[in-house]
C-alpha positions as CSV (number, residue, x, y, z in Angstrom):
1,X,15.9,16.0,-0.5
2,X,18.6,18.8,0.5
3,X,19.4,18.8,4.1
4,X,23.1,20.8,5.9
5,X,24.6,21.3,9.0
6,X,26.7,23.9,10.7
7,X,28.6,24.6,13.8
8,X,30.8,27.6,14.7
9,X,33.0,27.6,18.6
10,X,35.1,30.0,19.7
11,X,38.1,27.9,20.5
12,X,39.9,31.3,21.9
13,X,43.3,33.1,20.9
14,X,40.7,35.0,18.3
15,X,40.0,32.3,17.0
16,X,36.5,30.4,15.4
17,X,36.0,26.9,13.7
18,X,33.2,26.7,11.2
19,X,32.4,23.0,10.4
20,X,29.5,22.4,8.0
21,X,28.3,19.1,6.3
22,X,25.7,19.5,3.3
23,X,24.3,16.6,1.6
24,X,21.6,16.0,-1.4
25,X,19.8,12.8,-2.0
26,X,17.6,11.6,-4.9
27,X,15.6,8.8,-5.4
28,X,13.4,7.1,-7.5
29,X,15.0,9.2,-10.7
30,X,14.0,8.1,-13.8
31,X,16.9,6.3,-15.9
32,X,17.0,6.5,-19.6
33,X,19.3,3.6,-21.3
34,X,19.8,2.1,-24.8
35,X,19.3,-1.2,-25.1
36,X,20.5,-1.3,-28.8
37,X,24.2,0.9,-27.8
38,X,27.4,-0.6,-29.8
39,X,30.7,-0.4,-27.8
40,X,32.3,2.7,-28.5
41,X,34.3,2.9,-31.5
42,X,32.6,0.0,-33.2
43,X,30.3,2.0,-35.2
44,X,32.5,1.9,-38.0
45,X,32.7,-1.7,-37.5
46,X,30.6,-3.5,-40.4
47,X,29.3,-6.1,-38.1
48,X,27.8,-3.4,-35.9
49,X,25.8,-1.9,-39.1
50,X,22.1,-2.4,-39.6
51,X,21.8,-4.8,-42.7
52,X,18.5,-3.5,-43.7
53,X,20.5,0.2,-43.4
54,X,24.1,-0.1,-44.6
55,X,26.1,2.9,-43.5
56,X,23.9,3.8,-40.4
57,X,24.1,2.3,-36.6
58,X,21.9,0.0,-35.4
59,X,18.0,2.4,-34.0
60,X,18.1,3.4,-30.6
61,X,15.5,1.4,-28.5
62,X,15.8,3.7,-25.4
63,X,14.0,1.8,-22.0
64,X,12.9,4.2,-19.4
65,X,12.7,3.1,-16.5
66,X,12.1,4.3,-12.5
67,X,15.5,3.2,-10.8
68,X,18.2,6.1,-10.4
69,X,19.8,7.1,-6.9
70,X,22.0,9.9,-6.7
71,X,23.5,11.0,-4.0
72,X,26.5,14.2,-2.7
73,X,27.9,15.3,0.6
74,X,30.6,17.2,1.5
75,X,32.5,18.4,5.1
76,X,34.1,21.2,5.5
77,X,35.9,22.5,8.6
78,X,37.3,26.5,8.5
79,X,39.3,28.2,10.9
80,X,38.5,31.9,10.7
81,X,40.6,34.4,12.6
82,X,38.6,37.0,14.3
83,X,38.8,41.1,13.2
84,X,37.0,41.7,16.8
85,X,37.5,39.8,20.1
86,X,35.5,36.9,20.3
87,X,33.3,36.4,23.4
């Protein structure tokens, strides 16, 4: 969901304010995670090796599920001098 919002006024001497908020929402994003993921840097670690594997990582077991959010809004608020009278 995208949704925004703008205002200009003429607050005179020439002069206009823009103000303007635009926000996006998400939800119900699907999440990807591994359940099997070592710290990082203790790959090289050989308690963090697969025994059955020696030299390689412990496999990924990645569990998707439905659970993400993300959200981002911003405000911004111009003044803008005008080329042309403002009336």
């Amino acid at each position: 969901m995208s949704y925004s919002f703008g205002i200009q006024r003429n607050i005179g001497w020439g002069t206009i304010v823009d103000a303007a908020y635009v926000g996006t929402l998400g939800r119900h994003l699907l999440e990807r995670k591994n359940i099997n993921s070592v710290p990082l840097g203790t790959t090289l670690d050989p308690k963090a090796q697969d025994p059955s594997n020696p030299g390689n990582p412990w496999p990924r077991n990645i569990c998707v599920r439905i659970s993400g959010t993300a959200t981002f809004s911003i405000t911004t608020t111009t003044p803008i001098r005008a080329i042309t009278p403002c009336r």
